[in-house]
N, C-alpha and C positions, 0 to 999 in steps of 0.2 A: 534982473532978467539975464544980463550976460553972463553972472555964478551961475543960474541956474542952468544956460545953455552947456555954459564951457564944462559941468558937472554931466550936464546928459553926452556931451564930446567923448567927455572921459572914461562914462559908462559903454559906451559904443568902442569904444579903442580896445580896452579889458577886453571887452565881449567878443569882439574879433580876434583877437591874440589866443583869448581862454578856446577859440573855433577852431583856430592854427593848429592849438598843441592836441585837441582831441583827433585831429584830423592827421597828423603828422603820428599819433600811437596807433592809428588804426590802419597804416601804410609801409612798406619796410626797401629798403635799399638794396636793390642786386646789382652787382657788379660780376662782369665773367673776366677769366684772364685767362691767358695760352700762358703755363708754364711748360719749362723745359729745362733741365736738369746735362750737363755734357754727356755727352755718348746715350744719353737716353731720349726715349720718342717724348715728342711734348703732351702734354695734356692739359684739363681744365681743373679749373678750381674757380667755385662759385662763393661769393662772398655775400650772406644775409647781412644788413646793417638795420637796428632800430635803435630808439634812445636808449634800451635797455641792456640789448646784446650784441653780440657779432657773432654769426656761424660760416665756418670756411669748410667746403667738403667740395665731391668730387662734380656736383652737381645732380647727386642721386639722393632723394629726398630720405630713403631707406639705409644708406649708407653710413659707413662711419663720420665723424664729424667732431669739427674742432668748436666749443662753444664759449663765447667770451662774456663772460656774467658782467656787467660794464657799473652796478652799483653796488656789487659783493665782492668786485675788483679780484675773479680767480674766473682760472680756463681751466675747463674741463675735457678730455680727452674722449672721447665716446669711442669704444671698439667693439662693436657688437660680436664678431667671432669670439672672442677672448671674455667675452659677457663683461668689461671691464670696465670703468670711467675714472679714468685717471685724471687728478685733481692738483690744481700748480695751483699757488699763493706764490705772493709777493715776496722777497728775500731781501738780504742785503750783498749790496755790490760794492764791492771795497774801489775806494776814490782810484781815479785814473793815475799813473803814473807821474813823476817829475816830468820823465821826457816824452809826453804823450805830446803829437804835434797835431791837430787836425785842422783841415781848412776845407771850406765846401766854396765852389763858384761854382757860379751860374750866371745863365746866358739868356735872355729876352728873347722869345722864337714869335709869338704874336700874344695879342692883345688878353691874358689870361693863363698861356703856359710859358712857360721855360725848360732850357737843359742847364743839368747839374753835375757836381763831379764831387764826390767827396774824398777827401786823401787824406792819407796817416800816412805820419815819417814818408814823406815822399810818393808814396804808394795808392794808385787808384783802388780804392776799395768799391765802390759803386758809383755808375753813373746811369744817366738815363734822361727824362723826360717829364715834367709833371703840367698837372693843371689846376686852375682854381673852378674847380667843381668838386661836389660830392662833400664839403669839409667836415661833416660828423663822422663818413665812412674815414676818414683820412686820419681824421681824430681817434678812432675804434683800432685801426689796423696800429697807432702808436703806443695804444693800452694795453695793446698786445702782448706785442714787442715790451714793453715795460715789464710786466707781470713776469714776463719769461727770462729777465734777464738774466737773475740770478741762478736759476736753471742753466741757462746757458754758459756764464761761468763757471759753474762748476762743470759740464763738460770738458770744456777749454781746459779745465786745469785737469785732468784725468786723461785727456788726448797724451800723446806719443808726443814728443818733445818736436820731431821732425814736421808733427800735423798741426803743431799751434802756431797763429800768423795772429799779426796786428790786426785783420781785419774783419776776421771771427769776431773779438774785442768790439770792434766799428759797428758793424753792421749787428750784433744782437747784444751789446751790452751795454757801452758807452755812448753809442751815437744812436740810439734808436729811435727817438723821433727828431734827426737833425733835419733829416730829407724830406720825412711827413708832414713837416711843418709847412713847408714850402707848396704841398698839395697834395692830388691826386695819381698816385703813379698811372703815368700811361706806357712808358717802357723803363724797365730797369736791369742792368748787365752787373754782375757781381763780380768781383775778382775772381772765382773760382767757377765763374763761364757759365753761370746759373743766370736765365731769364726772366723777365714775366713781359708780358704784353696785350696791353689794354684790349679787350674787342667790345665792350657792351655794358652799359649802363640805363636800369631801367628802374619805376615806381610802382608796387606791385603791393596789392591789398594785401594787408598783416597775417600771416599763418601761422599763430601765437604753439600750433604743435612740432613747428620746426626746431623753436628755440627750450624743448623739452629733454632732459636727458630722461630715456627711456626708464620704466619702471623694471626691477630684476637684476638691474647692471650692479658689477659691487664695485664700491667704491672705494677708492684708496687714494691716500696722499702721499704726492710726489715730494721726497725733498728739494729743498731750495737753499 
């Protein structure tokens, strides 16, 4: 009698888990943030989160849009003026230097977030604010950042001798999910005086044509 209870336990556990995950595909994660860029007006950028994707745009459903394929592990570019969809894969990013020095601290602010400081050679390259909410959006925004590194390097290395800094490096190649790990950014200030700042987090039924690159667009792949 007890096998058979702790069997029908076991059936009911499954069964509620198997309810979770149909129930978590059919729901998607928004996130808003006030970005701001120096000397320019700030604006929004709205982040779709599901187990599948991640889409970042301006909060216009219409609009162009960044779409993050999260089991084909490539970001697609959508530019509807330019009829374009421009397509990043994964690359390789040549190991960090001898004299790379990085160190991140952080500070207990209450019961779930923290501030953080991350430094290279001396040098604040990002600080800010996080929390422990949201961890799959958190997890999404570092697949990101992953996928784009090598993209990003090779910028870096095609910049002006006078435009390349350690923290380029930091912030999109070498440290990209150092700061994700730790949570949800709620405020984050970059070296180079570029913001972002939490305002809204909500659970909103799945709109499986959000995360669609339009039919027509051509498509091309970005080197990496």
């Amino acid at each position: 009698m007890r096998l058979w209870l702790a069997a029908l336990w076991l059936l009911g556990v499954g069964t509620a888990q198997a309810a979770d995950m149909v129930a978590l595909r059919q729901t998607m994660i928004t996130l808003r943030y006030i970005d701001q860029d120096p000397g320019d007006a700030p604006y929004l950028t709205r982040i779709l989160v599901t187990p599948d994707f991640m889409r970042m745009d301006s909060g216009e459903d219409g609009g162009d849009f960044v779409l993050l394929d999260r089991r084909q592990r490539k970001v697609i570019n959508v530019m509807h003026d330019n009829q374009l969809a421009m397509v990043f894969a994964p690359g390789t990013v040549p190991p960090k230097p001898a004299n790379w020095k990085s160190r991140l601290d952080t500070h207990k602010l209450t019961r779930g977030s923290r501030r953080f400081s991350l430094t290279v050679n001396g040098v604040v390259c990002s600080e800010g604010m996080v929390a422990r909410r949201a961890p799959d959006a958190a997890r999404a925004m570092a697949e990101l950042k992953s996928i784009l590194a090598a993209t990003q390097y090779r910028v870096w290395q095609d910049s002006p001798r006078e435009m390349q800094h350690d923290c380029d490096l930091a912030n999109q190649v070498w440290e990209t999910g150092t700061t994700l790990e730790l949570g949800l950014p709620l405020e984050t200030r970059e070296f180079t005086g570029r913001t972002r700042q939490f305002e809204s987090e909500s659970t909103q039924p799945l709109r499986p044509e959000l995360f669609r690159v339009p039919d027509g667009l051509k498509a091309i792949n970005a080197p990496s």
